[in-house]
DOFI-642138 format. One record per residue (C-alpha): residue number from 1; y, z, x. Coordinates in nm, 2 decimals, padded with zeros to 4 digits. Example, Ala and Ser with C-alpha at 12.3 -4.5 7.8 and 13.67 -1.06 7.14 Angstrom:
+-----+--------+--------+--------+
! seq !     c2 !     c3 !     c1 !
+-----+--------+--------+--------+
!   1 ! -00.45 !  00.78 !  01.23 !
!   2 ! -00.11 !  00.71 !  01.37 !
+-----+--------+--------+--------+
***
This chain:
+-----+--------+--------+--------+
! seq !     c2 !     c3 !     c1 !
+-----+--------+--------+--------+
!   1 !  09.52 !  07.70 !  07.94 !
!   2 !  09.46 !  07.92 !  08.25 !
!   3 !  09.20 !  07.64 !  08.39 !
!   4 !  09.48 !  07.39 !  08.35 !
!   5 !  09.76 !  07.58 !  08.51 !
!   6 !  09.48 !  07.61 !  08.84 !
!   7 !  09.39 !  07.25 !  08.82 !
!   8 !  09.78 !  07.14 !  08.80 !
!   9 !  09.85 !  07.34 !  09.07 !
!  10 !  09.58 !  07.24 !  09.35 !
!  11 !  09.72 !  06.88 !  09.22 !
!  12 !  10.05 !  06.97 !  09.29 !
!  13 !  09.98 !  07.11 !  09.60 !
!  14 !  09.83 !  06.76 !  09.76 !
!  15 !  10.09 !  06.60 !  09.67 !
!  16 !  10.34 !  06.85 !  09.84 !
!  17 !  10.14 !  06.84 !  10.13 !
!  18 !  10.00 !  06.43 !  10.12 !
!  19 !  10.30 !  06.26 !  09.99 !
!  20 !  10.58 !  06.48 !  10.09 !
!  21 !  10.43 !  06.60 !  10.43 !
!  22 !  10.55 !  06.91 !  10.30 !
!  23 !  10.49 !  07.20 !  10.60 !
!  24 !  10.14 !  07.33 !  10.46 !
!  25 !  10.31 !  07.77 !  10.45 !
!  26 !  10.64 !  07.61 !  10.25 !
!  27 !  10.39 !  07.42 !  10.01 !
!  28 !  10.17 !  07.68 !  09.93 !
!  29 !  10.42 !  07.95 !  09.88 !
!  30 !  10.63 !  07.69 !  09.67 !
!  31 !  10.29 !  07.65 !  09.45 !
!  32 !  10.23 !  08.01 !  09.43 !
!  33 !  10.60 !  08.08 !  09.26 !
!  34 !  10.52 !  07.81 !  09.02 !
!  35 !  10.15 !  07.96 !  08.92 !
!  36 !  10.30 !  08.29 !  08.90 !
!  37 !  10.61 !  08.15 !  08.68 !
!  38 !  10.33 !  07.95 !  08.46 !
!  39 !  10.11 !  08.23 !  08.39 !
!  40 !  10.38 !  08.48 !  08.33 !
!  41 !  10.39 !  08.74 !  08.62 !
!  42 !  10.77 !  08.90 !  08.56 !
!  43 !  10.99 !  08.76 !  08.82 !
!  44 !  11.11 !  09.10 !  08.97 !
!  45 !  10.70 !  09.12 !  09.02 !
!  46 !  10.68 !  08.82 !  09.21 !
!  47 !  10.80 !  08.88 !  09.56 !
!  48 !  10.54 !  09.21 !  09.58 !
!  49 !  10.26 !  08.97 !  09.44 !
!  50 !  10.32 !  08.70 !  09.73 !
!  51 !  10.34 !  08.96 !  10.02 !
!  52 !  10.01 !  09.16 !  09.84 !
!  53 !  09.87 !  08.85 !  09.88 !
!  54 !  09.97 !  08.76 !  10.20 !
!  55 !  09.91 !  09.13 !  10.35 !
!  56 !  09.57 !  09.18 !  10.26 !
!  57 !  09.46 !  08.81 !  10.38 !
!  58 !  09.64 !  08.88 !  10.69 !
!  59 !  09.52 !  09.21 !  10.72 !
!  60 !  09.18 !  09.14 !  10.70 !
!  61 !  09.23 !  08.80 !  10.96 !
!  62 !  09.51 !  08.86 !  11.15 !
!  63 !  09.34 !  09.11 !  11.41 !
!  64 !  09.02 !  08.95 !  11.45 !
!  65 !  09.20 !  08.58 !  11.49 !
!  66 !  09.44 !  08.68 !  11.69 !
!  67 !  09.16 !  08.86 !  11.96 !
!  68 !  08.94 !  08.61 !  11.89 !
!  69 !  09.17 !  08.30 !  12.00 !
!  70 !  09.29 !  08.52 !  12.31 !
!  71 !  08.93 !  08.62 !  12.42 !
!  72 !  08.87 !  08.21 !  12.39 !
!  73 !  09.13 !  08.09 !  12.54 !
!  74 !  09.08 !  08.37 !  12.88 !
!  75 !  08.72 !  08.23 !  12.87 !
!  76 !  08.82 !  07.89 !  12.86 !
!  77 !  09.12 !  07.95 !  13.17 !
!  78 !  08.80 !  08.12 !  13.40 !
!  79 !  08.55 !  07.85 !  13.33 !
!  80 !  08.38 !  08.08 !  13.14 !
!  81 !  08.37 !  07.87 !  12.82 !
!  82 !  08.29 !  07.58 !  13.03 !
!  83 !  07.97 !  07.75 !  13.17 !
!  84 !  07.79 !  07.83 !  12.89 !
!  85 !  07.87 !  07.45 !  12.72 !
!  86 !  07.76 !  07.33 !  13.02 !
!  87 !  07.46 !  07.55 !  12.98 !
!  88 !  07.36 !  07.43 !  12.59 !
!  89 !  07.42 !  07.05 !  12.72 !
!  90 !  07.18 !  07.06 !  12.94 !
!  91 !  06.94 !  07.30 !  12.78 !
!  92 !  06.94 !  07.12 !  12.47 !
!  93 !  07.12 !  06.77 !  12.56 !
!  94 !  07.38 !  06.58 !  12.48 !
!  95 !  07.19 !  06.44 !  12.21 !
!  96 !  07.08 !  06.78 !  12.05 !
!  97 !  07.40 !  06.95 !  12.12 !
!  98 !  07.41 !  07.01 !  11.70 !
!  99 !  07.11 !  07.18 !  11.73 !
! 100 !  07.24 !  07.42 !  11.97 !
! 101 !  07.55 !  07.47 !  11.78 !
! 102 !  07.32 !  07.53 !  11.50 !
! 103 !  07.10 !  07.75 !  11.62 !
! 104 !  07.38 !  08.01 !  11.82 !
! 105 !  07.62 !  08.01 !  11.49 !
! 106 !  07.28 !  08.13 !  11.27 !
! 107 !  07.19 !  08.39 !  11.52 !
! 108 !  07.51 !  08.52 !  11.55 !
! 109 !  07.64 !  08.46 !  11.19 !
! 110 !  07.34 !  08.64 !  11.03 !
! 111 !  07.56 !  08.99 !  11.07 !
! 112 !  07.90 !  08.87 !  11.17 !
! 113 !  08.19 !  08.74 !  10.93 !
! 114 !  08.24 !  08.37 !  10.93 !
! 115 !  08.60 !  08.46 !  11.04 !
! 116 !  08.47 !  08.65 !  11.33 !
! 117 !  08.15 !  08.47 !  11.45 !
! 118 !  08.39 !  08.12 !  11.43 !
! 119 !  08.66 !  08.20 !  11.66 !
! 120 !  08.44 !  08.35 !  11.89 !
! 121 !  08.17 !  08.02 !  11.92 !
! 122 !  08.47 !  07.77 !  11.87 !
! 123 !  08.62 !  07.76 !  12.19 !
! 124 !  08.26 !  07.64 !  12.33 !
! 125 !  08.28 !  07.37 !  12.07 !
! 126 !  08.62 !  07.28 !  12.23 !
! 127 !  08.49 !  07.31 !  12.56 !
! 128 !  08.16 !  07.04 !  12.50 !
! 129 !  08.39 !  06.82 !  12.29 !
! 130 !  08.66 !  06.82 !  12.59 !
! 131 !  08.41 !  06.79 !  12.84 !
! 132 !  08.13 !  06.55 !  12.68 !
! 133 !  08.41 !  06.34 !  12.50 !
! 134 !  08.21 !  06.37 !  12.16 !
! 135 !  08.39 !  06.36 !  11.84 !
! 136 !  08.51 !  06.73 !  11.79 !
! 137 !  08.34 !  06.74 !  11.38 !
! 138 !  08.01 !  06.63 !  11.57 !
! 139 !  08.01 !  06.92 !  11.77 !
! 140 !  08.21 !  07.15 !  11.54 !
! 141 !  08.12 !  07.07 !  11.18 !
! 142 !  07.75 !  07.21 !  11.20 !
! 143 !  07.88 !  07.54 !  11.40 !
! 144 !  08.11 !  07.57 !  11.05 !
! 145 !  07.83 !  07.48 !  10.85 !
! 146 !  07.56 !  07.73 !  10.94 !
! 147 !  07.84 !  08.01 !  10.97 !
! 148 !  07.95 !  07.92 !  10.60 !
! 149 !  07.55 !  07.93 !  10.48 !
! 150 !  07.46 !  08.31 !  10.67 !
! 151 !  07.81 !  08.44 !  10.54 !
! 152 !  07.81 !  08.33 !  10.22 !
! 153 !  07.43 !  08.40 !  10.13 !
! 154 !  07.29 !  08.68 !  10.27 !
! 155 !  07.40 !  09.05 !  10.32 !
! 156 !  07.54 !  09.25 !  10.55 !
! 157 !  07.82 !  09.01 !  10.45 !
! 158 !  08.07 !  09.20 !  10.19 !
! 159 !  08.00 !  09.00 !  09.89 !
! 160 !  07.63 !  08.96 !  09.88 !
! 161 !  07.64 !  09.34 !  09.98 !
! 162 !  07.88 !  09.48 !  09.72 !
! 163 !  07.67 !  09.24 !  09.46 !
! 164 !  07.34 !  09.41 !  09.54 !
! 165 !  07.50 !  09.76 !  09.47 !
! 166 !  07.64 !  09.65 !  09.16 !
! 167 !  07.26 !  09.49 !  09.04 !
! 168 !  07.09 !  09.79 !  09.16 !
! 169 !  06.88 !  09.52 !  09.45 !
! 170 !  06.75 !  09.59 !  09.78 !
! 171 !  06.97 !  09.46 !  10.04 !
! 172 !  06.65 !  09.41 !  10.28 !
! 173 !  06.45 !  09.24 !  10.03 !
! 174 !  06.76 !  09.04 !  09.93 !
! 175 !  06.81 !  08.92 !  10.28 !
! 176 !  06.45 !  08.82 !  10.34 !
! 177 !  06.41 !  08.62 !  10.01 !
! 178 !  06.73 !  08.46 !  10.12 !
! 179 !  06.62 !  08.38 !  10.44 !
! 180 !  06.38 !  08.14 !  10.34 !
! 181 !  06.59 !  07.90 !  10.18 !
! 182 !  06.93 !  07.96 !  10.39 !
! 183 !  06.84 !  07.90 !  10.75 !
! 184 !  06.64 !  07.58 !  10.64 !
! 185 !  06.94 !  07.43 !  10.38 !
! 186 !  07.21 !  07.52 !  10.57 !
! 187 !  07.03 !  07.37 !  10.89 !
! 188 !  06.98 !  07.08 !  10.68 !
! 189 !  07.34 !  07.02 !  10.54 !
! 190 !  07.46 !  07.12 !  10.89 !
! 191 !  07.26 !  06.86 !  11.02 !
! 192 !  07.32 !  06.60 !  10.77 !
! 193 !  07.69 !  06.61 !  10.69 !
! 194 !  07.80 !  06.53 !  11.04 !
! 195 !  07.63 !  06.20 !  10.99 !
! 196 !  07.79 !  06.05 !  10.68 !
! 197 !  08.02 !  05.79 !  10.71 !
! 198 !  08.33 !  05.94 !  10.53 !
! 199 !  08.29 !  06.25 !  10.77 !
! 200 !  08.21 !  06.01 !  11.07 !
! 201 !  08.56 !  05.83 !  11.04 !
! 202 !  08.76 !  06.12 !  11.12 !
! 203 !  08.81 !  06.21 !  11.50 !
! 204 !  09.04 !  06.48 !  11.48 !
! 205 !  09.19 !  06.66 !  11.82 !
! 206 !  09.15 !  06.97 !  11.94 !
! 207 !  09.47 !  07.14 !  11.86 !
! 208 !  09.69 !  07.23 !  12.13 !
! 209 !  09.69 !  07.54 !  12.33 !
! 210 !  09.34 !  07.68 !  12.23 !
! 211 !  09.16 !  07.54 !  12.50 !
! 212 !  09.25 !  07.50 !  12.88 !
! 213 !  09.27 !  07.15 !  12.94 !
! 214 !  09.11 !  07.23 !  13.33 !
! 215 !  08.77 !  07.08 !  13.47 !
! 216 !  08.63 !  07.34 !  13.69 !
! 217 !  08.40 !  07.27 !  13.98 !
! 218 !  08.07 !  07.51 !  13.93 !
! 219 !  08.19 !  07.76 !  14.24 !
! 220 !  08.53 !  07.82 !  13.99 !
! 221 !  08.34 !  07.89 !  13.74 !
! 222 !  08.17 !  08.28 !  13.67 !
! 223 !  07.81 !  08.31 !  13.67 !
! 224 !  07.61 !  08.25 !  13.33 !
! 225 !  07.52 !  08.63 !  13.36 !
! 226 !  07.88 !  08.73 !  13.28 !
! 227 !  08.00 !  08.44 !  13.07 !
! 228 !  07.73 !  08.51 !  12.87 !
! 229 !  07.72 !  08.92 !  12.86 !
! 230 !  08.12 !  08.86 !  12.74 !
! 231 !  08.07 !  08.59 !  12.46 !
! 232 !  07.80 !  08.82 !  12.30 !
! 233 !  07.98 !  09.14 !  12.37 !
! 234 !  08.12 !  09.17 !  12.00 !
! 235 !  07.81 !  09.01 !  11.86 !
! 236 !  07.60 !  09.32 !  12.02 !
! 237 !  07.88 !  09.58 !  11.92 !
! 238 !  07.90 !  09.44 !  11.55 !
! 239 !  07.56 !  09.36 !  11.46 !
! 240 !  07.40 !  09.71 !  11.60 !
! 241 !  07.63 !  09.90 !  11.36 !
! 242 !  07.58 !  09.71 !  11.09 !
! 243 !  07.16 !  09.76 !  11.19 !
! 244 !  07.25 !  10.08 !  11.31 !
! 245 !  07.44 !  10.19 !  10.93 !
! 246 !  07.08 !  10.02 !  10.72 !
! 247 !  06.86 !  10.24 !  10.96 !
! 248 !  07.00 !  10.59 !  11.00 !
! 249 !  07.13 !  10.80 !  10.63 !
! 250 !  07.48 !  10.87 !  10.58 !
! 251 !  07.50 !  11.16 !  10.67 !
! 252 !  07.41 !  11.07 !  11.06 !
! 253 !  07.64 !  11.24 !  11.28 !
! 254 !  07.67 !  10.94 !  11.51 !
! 255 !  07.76 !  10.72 !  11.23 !
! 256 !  08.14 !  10.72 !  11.21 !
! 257 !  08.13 !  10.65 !  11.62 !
! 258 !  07.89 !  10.37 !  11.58 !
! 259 !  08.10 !  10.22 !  11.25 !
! 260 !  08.42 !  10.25 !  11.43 !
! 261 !  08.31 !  10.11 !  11.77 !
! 262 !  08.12 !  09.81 !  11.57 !
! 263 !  08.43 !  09.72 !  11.35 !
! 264 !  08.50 !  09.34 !  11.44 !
! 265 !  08.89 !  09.43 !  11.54 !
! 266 !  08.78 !  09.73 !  11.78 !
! 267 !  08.47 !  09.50 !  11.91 !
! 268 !  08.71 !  09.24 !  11.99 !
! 269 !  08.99 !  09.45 !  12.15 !
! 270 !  08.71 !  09.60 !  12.35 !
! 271 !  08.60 !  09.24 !  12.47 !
! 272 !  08.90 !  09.11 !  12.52 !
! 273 !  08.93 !  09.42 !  12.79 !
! 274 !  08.56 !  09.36 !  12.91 !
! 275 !  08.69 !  08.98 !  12.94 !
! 276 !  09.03 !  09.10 !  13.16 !
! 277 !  08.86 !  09.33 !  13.40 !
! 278 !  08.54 !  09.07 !  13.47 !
! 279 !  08.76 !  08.74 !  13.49 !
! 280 !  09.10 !  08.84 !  13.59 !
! 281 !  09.08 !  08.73 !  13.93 !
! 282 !  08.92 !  08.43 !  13.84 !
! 283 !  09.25 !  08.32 !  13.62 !
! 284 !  09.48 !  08.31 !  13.88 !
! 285 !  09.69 !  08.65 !  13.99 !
! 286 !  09.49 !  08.91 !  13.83 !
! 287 !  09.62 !  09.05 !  13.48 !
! 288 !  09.96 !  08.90 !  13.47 !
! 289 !  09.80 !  08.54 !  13.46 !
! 290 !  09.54 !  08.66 !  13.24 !
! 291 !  09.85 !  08.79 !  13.01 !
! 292 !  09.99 !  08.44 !  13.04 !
! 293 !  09.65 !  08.32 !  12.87 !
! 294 !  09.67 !  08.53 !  12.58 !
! 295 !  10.05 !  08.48 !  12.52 !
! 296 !  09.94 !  08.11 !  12.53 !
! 297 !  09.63 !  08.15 !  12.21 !
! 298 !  09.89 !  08.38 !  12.10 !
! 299 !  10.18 !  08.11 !  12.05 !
! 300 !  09.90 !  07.86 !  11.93 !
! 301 !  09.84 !  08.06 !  11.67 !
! 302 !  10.12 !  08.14 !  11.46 !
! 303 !  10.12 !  07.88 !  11.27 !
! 304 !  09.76 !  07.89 !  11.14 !
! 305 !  09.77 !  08.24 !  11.06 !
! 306 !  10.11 !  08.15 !  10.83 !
! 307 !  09.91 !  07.91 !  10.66 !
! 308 !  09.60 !  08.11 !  10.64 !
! 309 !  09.87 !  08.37 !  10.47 !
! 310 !  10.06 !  08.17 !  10.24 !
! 311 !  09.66 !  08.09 !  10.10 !
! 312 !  09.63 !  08.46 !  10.03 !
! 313 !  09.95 !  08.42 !  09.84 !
! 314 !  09.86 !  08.20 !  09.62 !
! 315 !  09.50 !  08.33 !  09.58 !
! 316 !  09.71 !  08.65 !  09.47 !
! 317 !  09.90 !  08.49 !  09.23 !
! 318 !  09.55 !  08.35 !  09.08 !
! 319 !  09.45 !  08.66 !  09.01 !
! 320 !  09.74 !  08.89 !  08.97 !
! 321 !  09.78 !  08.59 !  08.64 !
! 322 !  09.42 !  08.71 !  08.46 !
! 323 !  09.28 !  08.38 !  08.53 !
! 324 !  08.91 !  08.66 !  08.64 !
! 325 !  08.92 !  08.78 !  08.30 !
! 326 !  09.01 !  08.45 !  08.09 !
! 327 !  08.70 !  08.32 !  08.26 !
! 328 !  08.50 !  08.63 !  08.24 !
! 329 !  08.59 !  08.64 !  07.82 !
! 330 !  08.53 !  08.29 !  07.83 !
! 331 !  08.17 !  08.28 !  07.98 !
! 332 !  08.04 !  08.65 !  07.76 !
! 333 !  07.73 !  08.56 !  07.55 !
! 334 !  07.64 !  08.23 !  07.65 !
! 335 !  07.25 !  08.16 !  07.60 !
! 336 !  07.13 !  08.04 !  07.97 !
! 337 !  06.90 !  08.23 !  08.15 !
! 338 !  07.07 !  08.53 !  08.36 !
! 339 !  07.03 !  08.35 !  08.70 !
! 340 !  07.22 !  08.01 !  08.59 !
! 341 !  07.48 !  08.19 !  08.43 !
! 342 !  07.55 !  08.41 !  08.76 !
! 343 !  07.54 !  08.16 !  08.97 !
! 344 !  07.79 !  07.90 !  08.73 !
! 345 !  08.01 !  08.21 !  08.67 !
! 346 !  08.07 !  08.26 !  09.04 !
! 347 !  08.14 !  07.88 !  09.08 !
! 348 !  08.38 !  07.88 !  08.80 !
! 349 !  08.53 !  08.13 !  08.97 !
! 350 !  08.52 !  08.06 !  09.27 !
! 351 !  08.70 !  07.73 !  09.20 !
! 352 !  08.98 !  07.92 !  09.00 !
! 353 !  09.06 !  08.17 !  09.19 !
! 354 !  08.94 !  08.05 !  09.56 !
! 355 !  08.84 !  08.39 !  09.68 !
! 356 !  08.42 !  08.38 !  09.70 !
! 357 !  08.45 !  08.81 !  09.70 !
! 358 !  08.65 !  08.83 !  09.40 !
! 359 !  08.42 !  08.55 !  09.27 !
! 360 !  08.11 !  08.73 !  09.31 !
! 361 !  08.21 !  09.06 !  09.24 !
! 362 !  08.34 !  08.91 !  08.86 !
! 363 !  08.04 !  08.73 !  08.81 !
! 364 !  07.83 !  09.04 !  08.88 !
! 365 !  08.01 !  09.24 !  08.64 !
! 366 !  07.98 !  08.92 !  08.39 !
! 367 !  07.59 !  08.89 !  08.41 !
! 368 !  07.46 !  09.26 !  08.49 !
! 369 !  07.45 !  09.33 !  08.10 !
! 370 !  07.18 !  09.06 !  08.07 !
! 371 !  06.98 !  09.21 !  08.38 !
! 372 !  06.81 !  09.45 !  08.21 !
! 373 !  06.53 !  09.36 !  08.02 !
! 374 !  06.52 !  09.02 !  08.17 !
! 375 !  06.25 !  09.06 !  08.44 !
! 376 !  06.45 !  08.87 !  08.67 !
! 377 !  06.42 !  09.03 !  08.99 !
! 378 !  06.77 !  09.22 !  09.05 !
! 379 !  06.77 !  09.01 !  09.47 !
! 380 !  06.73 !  08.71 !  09.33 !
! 381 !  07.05 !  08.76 !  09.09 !
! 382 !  07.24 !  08.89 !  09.41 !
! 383 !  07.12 !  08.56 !  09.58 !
! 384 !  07.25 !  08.37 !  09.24 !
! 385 !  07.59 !  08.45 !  09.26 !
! 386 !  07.61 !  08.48 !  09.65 !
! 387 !  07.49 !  08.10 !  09.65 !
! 388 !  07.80 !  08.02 !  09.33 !
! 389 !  08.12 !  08.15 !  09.52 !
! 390 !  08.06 !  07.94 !  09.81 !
! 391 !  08.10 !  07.61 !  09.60 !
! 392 !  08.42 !  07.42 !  09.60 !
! 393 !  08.60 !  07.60 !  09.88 !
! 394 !  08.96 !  07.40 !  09.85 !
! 395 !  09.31 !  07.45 !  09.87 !
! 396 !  09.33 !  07.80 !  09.72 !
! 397 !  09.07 !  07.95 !  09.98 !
! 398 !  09.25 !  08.10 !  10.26 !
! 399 !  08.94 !  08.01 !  10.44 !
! 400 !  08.96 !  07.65 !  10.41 !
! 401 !  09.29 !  07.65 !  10.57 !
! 402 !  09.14 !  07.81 !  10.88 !
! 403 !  08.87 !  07.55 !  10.86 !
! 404 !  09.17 !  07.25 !  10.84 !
! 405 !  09.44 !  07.42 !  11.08 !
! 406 !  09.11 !  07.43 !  11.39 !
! 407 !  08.97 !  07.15 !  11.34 !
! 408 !  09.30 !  06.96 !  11.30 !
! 409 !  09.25 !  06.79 !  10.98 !
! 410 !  09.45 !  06.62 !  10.70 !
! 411 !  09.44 !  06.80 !  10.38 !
! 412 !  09.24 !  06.54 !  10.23 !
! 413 !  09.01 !  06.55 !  10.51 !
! 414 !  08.96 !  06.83 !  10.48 !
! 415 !  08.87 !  06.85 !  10.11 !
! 416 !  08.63 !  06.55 !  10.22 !
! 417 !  08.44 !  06.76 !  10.47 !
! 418 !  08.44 !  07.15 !  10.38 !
! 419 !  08.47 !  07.12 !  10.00 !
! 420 !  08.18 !  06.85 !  09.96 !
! 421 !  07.98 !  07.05 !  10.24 !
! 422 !  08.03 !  07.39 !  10.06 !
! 423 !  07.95 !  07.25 !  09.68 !
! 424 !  07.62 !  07.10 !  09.84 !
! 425 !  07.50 !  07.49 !  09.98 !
! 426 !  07.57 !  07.60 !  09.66 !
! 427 !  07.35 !  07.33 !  09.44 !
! 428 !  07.06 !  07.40 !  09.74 !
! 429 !  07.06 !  07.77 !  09.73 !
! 430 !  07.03 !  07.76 !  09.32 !
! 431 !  06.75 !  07.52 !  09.40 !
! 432 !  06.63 !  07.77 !  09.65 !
! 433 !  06.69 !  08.09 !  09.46 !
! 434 !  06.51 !  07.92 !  09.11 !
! 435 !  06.20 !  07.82 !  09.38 !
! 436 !  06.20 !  08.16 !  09.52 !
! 437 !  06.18 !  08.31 !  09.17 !
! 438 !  05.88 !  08.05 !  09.07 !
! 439 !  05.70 !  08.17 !  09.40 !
! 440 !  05.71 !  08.55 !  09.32 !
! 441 !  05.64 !  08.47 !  08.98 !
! 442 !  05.29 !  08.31 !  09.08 !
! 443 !  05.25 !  08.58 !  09.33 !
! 444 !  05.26 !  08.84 !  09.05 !
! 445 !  05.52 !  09.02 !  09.17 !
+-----+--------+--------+--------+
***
């Protein structure tokens, strides 16, 4: 019954949203009441389940956005943004601009969030598609793609992370199996999905107000030195503490310092200040034009973090209802082998409950009873359920709505482009965690 109440309301929520043209925050909190109603949450409980559920999504996203769009949109009004496009186009050329986009979201996404590594690389997707005309899921979908692939896979990020504690695995050894099969799958779908025809139909805008809609000459715009030392400010901060924490015990003195500084919030606050003091003048009348900018990402949004907060609402609801443990009870003591049944348990999950963390945390506690004793490698069950909770990403994944509200899509659009895209990583990296497994195996190890 659980199953049912999720599947009648994702139904209900296209229809809301398709038919109706329902506002996409009224529809999902709407949804949310009814989930909560159906699986019997007490109604005096329901108002401090929606704003859980909207706090800690907007907690966790709000911050980061919110700097994120402004140090865009300051880059974007200095000709900043429009440097380092300018830079890729003709480094790699119009006709490998995917590549680029490709190869800078897997650098940067291998220690940064996929919240945090997208809206600091999406205003240079903005910026080619504005400039080169191309169709803005050309240049943006494989950016999305390789960010989903590092994030979801591969640890420093939280879930494959707090999976790896829970199975006992090396996180070192976890991220170099995974990199074998990640980098060249999610270059693959990255590469590929662009290029289908149902994705190649859509030509959504670029929303309004993220992107300055200026053409600089090349004496407006800042040297590539300092466009580039700002756009991989927070990518230096973030990814040396996370280095910096795997190196050094925890007892380090420095530690704390290093943690704090290499948070994404402080990193961003700290480059959105790096970004006001180096391009200021360059904006118009020093900071108060530079404040204009910000007010400016600020006002564009509002809305997407709303929507991005009603998802955490009704992801709350999900699980505040017990749909985790009806699926957890439901899946104990089935006879597959350890690493199927970690990865399907994190895909059932994950398409219940639309959160991947609470997804692979569940499915760890699911399967780690038939770890031991199995002599499956403890990394390549992390690396199971890692791959699982990034399948189906749909309309109860707070991230998909940040994927629809940028990239200006429909609702079924969406669905068409990020939930096919994410399902397809999932079925590759049980493919590549299976061939992993096969190789050690005939290594002896």
């Amino acid at each position: 019954m659980p199953l049912v109440i999720v599947g009648i309301s994702v139904l209900s929520l296209l229809f809301l949203m398709t038919k109706l043209k329902l506002n996409g925050f009224i529809a999902l909190l709407l949804v949310a009441v009814g989930v909560a109603l159906a699986q019997g949450v007490s109604l005096e409980k329901i108002p401090d389940v929606l704003a859980g559920g909207i706090g800690d999504q907007i907690g966790d996203t709000m911050i980061v956005i919110g700097l994120g769009a402004m140090v865009g949109r300051v880059m974007g009004d200095c000709g900043a943004a429009q440097r380092i496009a300018g830079k890729l186009v003709d480094t790699f050329g119009l006709r490998w601009v995917q590549v680029a986009m490709v190869v800078t979201a897997m650098l940067i996404g291998v220690t940064m969030f996929y919240e945090v590594a997208f809206v600091i690389i999406v205003p240079i997707a903005f910026t080619i598609v504005r400039v080169t005309r191309a169709n803005l899921l050309w240049v943006g979908l494989p950016m999305s793609i390789a960010l989903s692939t590092m994030h979801s896979f591969l640890p420093p990020h939280p879930g494959p992370t707090a999976v790896a504690a829970t199975f006992d695995a090396s996180v070192g050894l976890t991220l170099f199996y995974g990199l074998f099969f990640a980098v060249p799958f999610g270059a693959l779908i990255a590469l590929v999905w662009p290029r289908l025809p149902f994705v190649r139909r859509m030509n959504p805008e670029i929303p309004q107000g993220l992107v300055t809609e200026r053409t600089f000459s090349d004496e407006e715009m800042p040297g590539m030195g300092w466009s580039l030392s700002v756009a991989l400010f927070p990518v230096v901060l973030i990814a040396g503490a996370a280095v910096y924490d795997m190196a050094v015990p925890d007892s380090d003195p420095a530690l704390p310092l290093v943690t704090f500084i290499g948070s994404a919030p402080i990193a961003l606050l700290l480059t959105l200040l790096l970004a006001l003091w180096a391009f200021g003048p360059r904006v118009g009348r020093g900071l108060a034009e530079v404040s204009k900018s910000c007010n400016s990402a600020a006002q564009a949004m509002a809305m997407i973090l709303l929507v991005i907060g009603a998802g955490g609402a009704f992801k709350g609801v999900l699980v505040e209802g017990g749909i985790s443990d009806y699926i957890k009870d439901l899946t104990d003591g089935w006879p597959v082998s350890p690493i199927f049944l970690a990865w399907l348990v994190a895909v059932i999950l994950r398409i219940a409950l639309g959160s991947a963390t609470v997804a692979v945390v569940t499915a760890a506690g699911v399967v780690q009873p038939m770890l031991d004793g199995s002599g499956v490698h403890p990394e390549l069950m992390v690396l199971a359920v890692s791959c699982g909770s990034i399948a189906f990403s749909h309309v109860n994944d707070p991230g998909f709505w940040m994927f629809k509200e940028y990239f200006n899509l429909s609702v079924i659009d969406a669905i068409k482009a990020r939930t096919t895209y994410t399902t397809a990583l999932a079925v590759l990296g049980l493919g590549g965690v299976l061939a992993v497994e096969a190789g050690l195996d005939a290594l002896g190890l």
